[in-house]
C-alpha positions, 0 to 999 in steps of 0.5 A: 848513557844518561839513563833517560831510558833504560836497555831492554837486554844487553847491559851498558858498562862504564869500566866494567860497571853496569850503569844500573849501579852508578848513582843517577845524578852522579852518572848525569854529572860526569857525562854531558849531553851535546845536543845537535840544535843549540838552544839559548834561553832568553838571559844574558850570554853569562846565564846561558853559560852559567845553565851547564853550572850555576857554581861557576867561578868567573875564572870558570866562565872565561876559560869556558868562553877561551875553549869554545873561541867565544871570547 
């Protein structure tokens, strides 16, 4: 789904679209990757959340935290 590779047959649709026509970095946007091990950087706990979205507002951070039950 996040075109790190691409299918050697068959096709992958997204409401009917072929991912092969979405914009890569607009695809990557709308779609997350969870990864199974957690990795943190060597930065503050605000850095680490801030990673998935260096635009964050503050409010964003806190509503964040409250979902992940991090606060």
């Amino acid at each position: 789904m996040m075109r790190f590779y691409d299918v050697d047959f068959g096709e992958i649709l997204i409401d009917g679209v072929n991912i092969k026509e979405y914009n890569l970095h607009s695809l990557r946007t709308f779609i997350s990757l969870v990864m199974q091990e957690p990795n943190l950087m060597n930065v503050s706990i605000l850095e680490n959340i801030l990673y998935g979205n260096l635009k964050a507002s503050n409010r964003e951070v806190f509503e964040a935290t409250s979902i992940a039950n991090c606060n």
